[in-house]
C-alpha positions in Angstrom: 61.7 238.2 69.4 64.0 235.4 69.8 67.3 235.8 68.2 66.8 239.4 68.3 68.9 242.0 70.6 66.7 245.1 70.7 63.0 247.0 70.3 63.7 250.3 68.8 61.1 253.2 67.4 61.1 256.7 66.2 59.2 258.9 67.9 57.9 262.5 68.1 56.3 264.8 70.6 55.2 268.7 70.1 56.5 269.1 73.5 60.0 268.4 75.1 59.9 265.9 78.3 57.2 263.5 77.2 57.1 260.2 78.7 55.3 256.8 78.0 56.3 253.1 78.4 57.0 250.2 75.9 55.3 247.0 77.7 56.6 243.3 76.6 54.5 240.4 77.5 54.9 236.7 77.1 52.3 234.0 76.5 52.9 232.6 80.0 50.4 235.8 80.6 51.9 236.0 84.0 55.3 237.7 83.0 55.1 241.8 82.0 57.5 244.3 81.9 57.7 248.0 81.5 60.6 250.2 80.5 59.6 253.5 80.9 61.0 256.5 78.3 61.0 259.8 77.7 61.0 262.2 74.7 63.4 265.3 75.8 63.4 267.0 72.3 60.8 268.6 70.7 59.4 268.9 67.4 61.8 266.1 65.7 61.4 262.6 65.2 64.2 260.6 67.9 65.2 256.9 67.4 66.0 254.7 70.1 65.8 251.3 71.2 66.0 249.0 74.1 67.9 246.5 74.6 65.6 243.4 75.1 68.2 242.3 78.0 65.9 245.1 80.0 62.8 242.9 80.0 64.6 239.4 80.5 65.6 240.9 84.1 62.2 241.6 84.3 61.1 238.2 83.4 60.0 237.9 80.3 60.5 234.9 77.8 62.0 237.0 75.0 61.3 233.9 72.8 57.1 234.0 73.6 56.3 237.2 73.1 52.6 237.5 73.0 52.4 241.6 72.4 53.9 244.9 72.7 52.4 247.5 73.8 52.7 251.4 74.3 51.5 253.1 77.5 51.8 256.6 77.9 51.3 258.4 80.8 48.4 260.8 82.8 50.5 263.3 82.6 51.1 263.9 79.1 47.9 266.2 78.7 46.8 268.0 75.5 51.1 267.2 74.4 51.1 265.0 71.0 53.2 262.2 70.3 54.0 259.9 67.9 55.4 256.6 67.9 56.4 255.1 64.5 58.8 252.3 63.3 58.5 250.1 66.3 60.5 246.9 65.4 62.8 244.3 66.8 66.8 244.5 65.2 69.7 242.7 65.4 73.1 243.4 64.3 
């Protein structure tokens, strides 16, 4: 992810107020972050994207990135989502 400036993604959820994370880690194994998000509308696919400055204070070695992960919560019940597109960018 090195040289890069954000994570983005589409995503979708039948229901408004949805919530999961997008989890960085590094190959040091040690270093993990967690920037929680939430899909407020319904029923149409959102962009948005994170700026990777978000995990550095977290303390993650943008330039090692072992994986990227999706978490989404307990509370999201029978609710579907959709995650899609889920890429670094840079200007």
């Amino acid at each position: 992810a090195g040289g890069f400036e954000r994570i983005c993604y589409s995503a979708y959820a039948e229901e408004p107020y949805q919530s999961f994370a997008i989890h960085l880690k590094d190959t040091a194994g040690t270093e993990k972050a967690s920037i929680p998000q939430i899909i407020v509308k319904a029923d149409t696919w959102n962009r948005s994207c994170i700026p990777l400055d978000q995990f550095v204070t977290q303390g993650v070695q943008i330039d090692k990135i072992e994986n990227v992960n999706v978490h989404f919560s307990k509370e999201l019940g029978d609710a579907a989502v959709w995650i899609d597109d889920l890429a670094y960018e840079r200007d």
